[in-house]
Residue frames as a rotation matrix with the C-alpha (Angstrom) as fourth column:
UNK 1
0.199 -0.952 0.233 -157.70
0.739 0.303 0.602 -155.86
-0.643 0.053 0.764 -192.50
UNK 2
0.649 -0.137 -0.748 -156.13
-0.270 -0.961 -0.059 -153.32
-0.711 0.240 -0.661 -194.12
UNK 3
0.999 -0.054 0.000 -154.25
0.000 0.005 -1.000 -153.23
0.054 0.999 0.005 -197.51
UNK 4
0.324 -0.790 0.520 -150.79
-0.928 -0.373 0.011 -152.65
0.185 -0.486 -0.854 -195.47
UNK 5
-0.155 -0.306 0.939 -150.94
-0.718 0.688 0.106 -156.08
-0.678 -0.659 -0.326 -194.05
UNK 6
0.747 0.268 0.608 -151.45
0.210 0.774 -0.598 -157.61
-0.631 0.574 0.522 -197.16
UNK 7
0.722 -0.683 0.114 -148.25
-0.163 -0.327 -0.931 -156.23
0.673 0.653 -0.347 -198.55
UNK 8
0.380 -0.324 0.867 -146.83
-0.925 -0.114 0.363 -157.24
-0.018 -0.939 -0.343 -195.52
UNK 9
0.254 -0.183 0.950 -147.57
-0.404 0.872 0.276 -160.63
-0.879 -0.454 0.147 -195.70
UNK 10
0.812 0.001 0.583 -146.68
0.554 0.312 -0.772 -161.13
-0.183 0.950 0.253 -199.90
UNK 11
-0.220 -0.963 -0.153 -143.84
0.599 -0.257 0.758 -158.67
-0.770 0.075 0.634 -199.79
UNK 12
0.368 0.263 -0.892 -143.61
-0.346 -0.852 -0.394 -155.14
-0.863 0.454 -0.222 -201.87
UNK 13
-0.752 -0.657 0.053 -142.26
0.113 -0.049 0.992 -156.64
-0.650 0.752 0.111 -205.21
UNK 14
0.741 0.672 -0.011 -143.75
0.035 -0.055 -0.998 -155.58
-0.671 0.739 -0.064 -208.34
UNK 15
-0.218 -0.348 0.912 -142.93
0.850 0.391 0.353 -156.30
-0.479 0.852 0.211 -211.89
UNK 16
0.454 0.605 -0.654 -142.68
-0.059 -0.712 -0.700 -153.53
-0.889 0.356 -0.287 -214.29
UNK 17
0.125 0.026 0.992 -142.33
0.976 -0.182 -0.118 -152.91
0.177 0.983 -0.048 -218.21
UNK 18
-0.705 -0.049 -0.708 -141.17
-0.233 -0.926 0.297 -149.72
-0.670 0.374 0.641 -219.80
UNK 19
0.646 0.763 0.019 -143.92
0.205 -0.150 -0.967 -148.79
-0.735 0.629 -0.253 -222.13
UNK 20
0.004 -0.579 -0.815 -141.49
-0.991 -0.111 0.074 -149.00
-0.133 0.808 -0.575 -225.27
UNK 21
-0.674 -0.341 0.655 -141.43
-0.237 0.940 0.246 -152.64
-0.699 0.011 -0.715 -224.53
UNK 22
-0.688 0.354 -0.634 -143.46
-0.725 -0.380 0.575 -154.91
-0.037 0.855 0.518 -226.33
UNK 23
0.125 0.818 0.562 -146.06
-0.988 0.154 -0.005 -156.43
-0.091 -0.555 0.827 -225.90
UNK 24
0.631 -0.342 -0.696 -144.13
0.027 0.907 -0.421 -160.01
0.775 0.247 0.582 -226.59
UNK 25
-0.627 -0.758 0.180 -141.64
-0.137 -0.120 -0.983 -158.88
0.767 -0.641 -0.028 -224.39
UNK 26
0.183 0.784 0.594 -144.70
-0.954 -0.005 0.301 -158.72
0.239 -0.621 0.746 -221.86
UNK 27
0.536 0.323 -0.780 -145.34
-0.586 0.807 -0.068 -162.11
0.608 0.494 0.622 -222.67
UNK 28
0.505 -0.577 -0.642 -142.75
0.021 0.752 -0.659 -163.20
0.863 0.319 0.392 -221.78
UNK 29
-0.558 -0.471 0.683 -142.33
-0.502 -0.464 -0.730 -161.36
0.661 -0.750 0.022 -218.63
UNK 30
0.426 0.893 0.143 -145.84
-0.885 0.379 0.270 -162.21
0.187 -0.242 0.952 -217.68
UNK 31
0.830 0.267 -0.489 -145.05
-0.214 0.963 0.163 -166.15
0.514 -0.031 0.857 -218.11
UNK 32
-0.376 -0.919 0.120 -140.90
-0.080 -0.097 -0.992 -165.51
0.923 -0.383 -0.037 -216.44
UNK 33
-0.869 0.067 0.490 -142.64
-0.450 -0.519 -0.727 -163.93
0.206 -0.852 0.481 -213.24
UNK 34
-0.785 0.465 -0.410 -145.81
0.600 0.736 -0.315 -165.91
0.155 -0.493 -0.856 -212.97
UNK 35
-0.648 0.514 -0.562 -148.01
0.180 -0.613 -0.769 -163.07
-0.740 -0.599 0.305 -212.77
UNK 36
0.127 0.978 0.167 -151.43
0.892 -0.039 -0.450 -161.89
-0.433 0.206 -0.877 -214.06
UNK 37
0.833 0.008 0.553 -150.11
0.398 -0.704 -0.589 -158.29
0.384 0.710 -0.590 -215.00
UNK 38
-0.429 -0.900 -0.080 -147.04
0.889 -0.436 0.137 -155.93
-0.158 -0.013 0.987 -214.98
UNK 39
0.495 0.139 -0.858 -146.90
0.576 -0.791 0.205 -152.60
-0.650 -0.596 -0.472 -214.06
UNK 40
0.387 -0.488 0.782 -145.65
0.848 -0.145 -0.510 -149.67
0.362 0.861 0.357 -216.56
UNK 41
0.724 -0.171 -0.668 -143.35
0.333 -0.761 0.557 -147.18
-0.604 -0.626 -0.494 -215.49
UNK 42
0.488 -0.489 0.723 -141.62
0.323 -0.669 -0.670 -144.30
0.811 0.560 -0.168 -216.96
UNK 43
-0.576 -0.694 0.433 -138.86
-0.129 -0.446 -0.886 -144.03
0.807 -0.566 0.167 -214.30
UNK 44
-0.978 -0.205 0.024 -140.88
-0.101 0.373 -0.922 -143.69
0.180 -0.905 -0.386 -211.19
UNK 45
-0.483 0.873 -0.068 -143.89
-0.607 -0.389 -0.693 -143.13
-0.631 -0.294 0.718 -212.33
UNK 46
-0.657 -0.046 0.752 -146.49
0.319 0.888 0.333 -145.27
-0.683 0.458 -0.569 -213.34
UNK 47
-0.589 0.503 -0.632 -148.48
-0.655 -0.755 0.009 -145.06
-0.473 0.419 0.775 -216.61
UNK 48
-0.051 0.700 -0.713 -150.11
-0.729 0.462 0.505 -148.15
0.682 0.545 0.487 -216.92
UNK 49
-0.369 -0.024 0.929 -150.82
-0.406 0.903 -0.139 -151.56
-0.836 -0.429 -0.343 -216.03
UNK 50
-0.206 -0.091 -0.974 -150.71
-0.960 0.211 0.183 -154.38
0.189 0.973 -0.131 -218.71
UNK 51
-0.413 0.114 0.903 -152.52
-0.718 0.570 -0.401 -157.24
-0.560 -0.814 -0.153 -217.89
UNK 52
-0.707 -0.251 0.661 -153.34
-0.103 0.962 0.255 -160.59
-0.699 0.112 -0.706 -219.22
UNK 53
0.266 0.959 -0.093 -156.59
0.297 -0.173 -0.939 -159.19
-0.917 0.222 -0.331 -220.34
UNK 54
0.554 0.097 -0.827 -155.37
-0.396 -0.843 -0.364 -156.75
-0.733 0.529 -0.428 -222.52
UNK 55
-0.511 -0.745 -0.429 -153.06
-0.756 0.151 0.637 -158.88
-0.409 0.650 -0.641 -224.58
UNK 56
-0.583 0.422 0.694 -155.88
0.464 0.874 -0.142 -160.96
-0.667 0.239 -0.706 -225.14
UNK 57
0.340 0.579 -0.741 -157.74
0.129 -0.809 -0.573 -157.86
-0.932 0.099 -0.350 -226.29
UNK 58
0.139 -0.375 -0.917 -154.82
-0.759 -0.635 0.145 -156.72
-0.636 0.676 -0.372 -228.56
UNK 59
-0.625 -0.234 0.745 -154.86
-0.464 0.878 -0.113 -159.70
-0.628 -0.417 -0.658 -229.97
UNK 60
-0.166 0.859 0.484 -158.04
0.760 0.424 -0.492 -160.38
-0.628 0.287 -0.723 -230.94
UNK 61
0.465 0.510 -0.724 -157.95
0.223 -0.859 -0.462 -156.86
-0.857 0.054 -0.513 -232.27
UNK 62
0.500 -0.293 -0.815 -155.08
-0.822 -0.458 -0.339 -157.05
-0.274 0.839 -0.470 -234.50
UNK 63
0.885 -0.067 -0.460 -153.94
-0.124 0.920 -0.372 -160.44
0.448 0.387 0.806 -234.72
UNK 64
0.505 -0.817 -0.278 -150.23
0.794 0.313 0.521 -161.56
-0.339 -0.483 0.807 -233.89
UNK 65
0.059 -0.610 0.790 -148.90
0.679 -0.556 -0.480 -158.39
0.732 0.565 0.381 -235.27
UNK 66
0.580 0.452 0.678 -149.63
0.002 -0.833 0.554 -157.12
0.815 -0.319 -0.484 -232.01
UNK 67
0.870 -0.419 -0.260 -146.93
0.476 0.851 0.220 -158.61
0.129 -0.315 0.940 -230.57
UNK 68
-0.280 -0.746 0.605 -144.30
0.898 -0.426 -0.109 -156.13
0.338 0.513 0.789 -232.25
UNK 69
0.011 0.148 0.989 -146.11
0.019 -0.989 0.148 -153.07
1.000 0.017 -0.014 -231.06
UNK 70
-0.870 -0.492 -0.030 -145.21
0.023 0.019 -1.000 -151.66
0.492 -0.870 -0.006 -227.77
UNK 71
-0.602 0.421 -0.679 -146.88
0.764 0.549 -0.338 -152.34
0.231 -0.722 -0.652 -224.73
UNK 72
-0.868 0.131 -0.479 -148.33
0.277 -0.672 -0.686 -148.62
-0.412 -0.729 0.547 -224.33
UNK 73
-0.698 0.580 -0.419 -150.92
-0.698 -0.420 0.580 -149.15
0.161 0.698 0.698 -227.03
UNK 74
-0.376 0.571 -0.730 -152.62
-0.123 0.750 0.650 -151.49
0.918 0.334 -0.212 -224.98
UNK 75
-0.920 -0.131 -0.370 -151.67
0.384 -0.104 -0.918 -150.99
0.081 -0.986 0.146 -221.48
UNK 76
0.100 0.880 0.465 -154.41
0.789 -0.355 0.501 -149.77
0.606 0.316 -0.730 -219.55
UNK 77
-0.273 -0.333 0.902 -153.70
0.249 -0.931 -0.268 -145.89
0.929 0.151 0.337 -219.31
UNK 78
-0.102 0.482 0.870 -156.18
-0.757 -0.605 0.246 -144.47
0.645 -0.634 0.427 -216.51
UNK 79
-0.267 0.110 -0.957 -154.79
0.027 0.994 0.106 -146.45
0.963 0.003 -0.268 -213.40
UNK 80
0.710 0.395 0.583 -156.88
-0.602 -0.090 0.794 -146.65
0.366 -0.914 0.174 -210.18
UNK 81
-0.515 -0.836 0.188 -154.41
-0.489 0.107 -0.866 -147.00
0.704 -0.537 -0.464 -207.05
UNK 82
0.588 0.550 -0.593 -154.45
0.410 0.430 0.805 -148.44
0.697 -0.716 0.028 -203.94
UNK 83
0.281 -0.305 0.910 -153.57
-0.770 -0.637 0.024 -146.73
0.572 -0.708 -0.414 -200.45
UNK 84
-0.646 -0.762 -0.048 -151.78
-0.353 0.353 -0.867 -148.49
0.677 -0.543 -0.497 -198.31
UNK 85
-0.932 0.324 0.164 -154.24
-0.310 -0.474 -0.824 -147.17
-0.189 -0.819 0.542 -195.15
UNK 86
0.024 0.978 -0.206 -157.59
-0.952 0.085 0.294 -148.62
0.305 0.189 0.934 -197.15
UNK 87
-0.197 -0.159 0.967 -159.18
-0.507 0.861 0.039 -151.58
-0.839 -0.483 -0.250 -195.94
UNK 88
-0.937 -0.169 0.307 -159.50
0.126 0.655 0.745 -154.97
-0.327 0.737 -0.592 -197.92
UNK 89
0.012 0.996 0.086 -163.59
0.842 0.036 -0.538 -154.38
-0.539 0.079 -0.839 -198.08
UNK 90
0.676 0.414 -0.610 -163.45
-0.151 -0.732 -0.665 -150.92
-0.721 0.541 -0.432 -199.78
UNK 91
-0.714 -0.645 -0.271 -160.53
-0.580 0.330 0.744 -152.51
-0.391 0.689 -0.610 -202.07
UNK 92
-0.502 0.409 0.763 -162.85
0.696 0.714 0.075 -155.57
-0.514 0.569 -0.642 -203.06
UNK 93
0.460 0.845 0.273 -165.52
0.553 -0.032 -0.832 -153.13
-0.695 0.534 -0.482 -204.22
UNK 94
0.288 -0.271 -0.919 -163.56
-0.634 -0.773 0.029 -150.55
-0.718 0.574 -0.394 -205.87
UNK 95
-0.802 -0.589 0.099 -162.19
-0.399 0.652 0.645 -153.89
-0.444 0.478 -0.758 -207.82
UNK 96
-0.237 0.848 0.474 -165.69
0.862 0.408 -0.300 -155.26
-0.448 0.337 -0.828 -208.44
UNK 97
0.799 0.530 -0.283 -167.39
0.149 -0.632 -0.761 -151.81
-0.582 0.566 -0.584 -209.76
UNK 98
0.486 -0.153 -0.861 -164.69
-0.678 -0.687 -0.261 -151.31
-0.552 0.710 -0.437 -212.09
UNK 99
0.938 -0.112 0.327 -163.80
0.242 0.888 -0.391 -155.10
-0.247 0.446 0.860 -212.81
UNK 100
0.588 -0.791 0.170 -160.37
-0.754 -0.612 -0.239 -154.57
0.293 0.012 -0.956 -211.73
UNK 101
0.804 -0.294 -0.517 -157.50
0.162 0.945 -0.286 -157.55
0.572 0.146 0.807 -211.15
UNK 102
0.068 -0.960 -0.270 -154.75
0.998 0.063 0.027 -155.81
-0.009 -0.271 0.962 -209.95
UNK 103
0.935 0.276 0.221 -154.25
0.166 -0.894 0.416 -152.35
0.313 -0.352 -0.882 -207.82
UNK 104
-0.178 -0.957 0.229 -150.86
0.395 -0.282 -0.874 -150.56
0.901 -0.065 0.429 -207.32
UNK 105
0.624 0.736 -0.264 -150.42
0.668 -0.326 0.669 -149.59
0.406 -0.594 -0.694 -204.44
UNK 106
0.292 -0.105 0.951 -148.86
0.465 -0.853 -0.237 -145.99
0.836 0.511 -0.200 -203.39
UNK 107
0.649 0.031 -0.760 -147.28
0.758 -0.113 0.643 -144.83
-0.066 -0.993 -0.097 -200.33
UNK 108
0.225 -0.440 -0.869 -145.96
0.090 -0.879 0.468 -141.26
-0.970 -0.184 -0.158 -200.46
UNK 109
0.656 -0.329 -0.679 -146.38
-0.733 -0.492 -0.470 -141.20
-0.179 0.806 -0.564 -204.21
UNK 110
-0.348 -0.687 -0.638 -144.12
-0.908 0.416 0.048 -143.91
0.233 0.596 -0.768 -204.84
UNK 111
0.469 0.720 -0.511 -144.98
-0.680 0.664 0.311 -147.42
0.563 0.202 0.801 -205.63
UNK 112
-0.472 -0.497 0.728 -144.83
-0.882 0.253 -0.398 -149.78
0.014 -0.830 -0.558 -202.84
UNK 113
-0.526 0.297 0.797 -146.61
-0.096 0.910 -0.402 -152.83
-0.845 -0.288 -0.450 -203.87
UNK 114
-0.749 0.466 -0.471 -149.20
-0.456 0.152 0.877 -154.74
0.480 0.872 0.099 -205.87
UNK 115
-0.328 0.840 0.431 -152.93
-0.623 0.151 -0.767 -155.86
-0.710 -0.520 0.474 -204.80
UNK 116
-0.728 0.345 -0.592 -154.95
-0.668 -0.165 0.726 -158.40
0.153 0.924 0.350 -206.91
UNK 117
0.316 0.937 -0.151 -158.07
-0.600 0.321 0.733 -160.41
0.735 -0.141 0.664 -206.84
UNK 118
0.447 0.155 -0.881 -156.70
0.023 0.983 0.184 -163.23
0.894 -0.103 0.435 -205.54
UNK 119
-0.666 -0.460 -0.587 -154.74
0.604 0.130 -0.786 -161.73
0.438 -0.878 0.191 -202.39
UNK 120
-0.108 0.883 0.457 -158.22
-0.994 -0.112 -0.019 -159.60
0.035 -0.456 0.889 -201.39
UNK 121
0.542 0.769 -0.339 -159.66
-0.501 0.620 0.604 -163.27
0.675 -0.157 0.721 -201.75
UNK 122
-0.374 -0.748 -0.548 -156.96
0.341 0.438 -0.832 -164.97
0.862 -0.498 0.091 -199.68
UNK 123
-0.863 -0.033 0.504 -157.28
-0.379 -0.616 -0.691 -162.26
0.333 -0.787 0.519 -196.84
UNK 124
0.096 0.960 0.262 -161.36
-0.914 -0.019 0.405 -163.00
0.394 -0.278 0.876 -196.80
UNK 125
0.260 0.266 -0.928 -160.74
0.043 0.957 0.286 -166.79
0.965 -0.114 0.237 -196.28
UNK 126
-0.572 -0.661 -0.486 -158.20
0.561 0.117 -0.819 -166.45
0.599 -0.741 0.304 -193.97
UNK 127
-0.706 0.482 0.519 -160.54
-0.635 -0.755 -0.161 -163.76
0.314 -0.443 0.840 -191.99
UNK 128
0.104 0.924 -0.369 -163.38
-0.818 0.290 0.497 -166.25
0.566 0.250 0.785 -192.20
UNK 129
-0.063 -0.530 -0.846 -161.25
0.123 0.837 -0.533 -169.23
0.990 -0.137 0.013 -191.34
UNK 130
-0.813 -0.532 -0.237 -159.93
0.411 -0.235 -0.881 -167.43
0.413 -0.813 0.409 -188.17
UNK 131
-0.720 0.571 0.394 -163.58
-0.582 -0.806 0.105 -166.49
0.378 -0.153 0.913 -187.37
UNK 132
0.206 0.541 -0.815 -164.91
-0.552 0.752 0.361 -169.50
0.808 0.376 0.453 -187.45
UNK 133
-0.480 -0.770 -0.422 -162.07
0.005 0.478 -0.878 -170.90
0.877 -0.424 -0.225 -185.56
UNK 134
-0.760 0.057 0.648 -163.04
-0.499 -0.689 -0.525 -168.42
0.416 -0.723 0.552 -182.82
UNK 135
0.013 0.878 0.479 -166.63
-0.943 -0.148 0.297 -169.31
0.332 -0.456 0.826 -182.77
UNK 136
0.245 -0.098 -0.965 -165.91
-0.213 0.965 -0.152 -172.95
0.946 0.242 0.216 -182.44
UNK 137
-0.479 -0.856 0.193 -163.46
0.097 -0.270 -0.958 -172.06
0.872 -0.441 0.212 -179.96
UNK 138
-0.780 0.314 0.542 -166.08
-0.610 -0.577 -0.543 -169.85
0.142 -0.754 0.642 -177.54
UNK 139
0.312 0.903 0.296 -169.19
-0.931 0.228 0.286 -172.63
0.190 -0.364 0.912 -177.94
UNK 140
0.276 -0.060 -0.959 -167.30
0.206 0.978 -0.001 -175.40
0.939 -0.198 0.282 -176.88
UNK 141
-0.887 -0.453 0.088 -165.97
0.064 -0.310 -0.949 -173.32
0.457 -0.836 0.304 -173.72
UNK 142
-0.405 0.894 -0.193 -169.61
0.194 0.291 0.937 -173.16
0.893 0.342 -0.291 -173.20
């Protein structure tokens, strides 16, 4: 399966944050939208991702005063994309070797979605499931 069809089936919205926000404002976006992380974008481009982690991080790092300071001192700066065109198997690992949660994903340069653990793990069940099915399927035709 390819990374396409999983934006397909979840739909291209993504949440973003201006890095000026803060990192309360996050919060609060974060717990509005239900999601695990928000995207940062200067206009069309993105310069982070700001994810549940990291506000635990900032956090722990400076107490509640991190709250007041804007989301780009925490965000995490140096984000790894996703392609559209990659499959879900070279997504999982690129997510596992760099203990990643959540992958923009890019189509002509402009963002066109969001990837994250939990819709790579979806995809595998459902893959499995519908394997399974199959084999059931072919040794009872027998």
């Amino acid at each position: 399966m390819l990374v396409a069809e999983i934006l397909k089936g979840k739909g291209s919205a993504v949440f973003t944050l201006a890095p000026d926000a803060t990192l309360n404002e996050a919060c609060a976006e974060l717990e509005r939208r239900q999601v695990g992380a928000l995207i940062v974008c200067e206009g069309d481009r993105v310069v982070g991702v700001l994810s549940e982690r990291d506000i635990v991080r900032a956090i722990s790092r400076h107490g509640t005063q991190a709250l007041e300071r804007p989301v780009s001192h925490y965000m995490t700066s140096e984000v790894v994309f996703a392609d559209p065109a990659e499959t879900v198997e070279a997504l999982m690992a690129r997510m596992t070797d760099r203990r990643i949660r959540h992958l923009p994903v890019l189509l002509d340069k402009r963002l066109a979605g969001v990837v994250s653990i939990g819709d790579v793990v979806k995809c595998q069940i459902a893959q499995a499931t519908q394997e399974a099915e199959s084999l059931r399927t072919y040794i009872a035709a027998g």
